[in-house]
N, C-alpha and C positions, 0 to 999 in steps of 0.2 A: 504494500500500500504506500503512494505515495505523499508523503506530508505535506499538508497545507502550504505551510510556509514557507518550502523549499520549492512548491509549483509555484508561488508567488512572487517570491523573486527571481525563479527562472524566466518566468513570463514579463517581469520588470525589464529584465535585461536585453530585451526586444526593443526595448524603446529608449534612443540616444538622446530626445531632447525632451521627452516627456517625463518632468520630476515625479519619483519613485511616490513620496507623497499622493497624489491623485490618481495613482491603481490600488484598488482593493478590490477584496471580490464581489461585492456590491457594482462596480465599475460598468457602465454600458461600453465594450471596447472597444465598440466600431463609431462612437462617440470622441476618440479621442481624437488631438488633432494630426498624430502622429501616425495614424492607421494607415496602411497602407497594403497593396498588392503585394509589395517586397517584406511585411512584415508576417503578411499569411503565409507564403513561402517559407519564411523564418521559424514560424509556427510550426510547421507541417513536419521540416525537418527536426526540432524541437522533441516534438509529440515522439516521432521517430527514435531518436538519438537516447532521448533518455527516459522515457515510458515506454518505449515496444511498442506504439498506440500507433496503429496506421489511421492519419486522420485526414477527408479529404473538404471539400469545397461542402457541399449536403452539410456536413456534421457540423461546421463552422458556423453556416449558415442559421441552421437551428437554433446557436446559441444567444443567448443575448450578453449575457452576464459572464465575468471572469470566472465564476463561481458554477455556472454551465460549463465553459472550458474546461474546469477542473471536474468535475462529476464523468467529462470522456476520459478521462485515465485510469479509473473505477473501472 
């Protein structure tokens, strides 16, 4: 299982100009202003690399909340 707080600052570290402060998992994260194409990518491989979670375009989609993100590594 993977801890909360360790997918939350993974998922921080996606974002170079977006202060760590304004993600939580409350967060709407396609809200932010840093969101991008190259961040879902980033994501994807993420999800990949360090959950084994193959995650695609569908599953992102669905999510609203960082806190949905994290429920796909469950």
């Amino acid at each position: 299982m993977i801890e909360k707080s360790n997918f939350l600052d993974n998922f921080k570290e996606l974002f170079e100009e977006t202060s760590p402060d304004q993600i939580t998992f409350q967060s709407h994260f396609r809200d932010l202003d840093e969101w991008s194409s190259l961040i879902v990518l980033s994501l994807i491989v993420q999800f990949e690399d360090n959950y084994n979670v193959k995650l695609n375009l569908e599953k992102i989609e669905s999510a609203v909340t960082v806190e949905d993100l994290y429920q796909l590594t469950q």
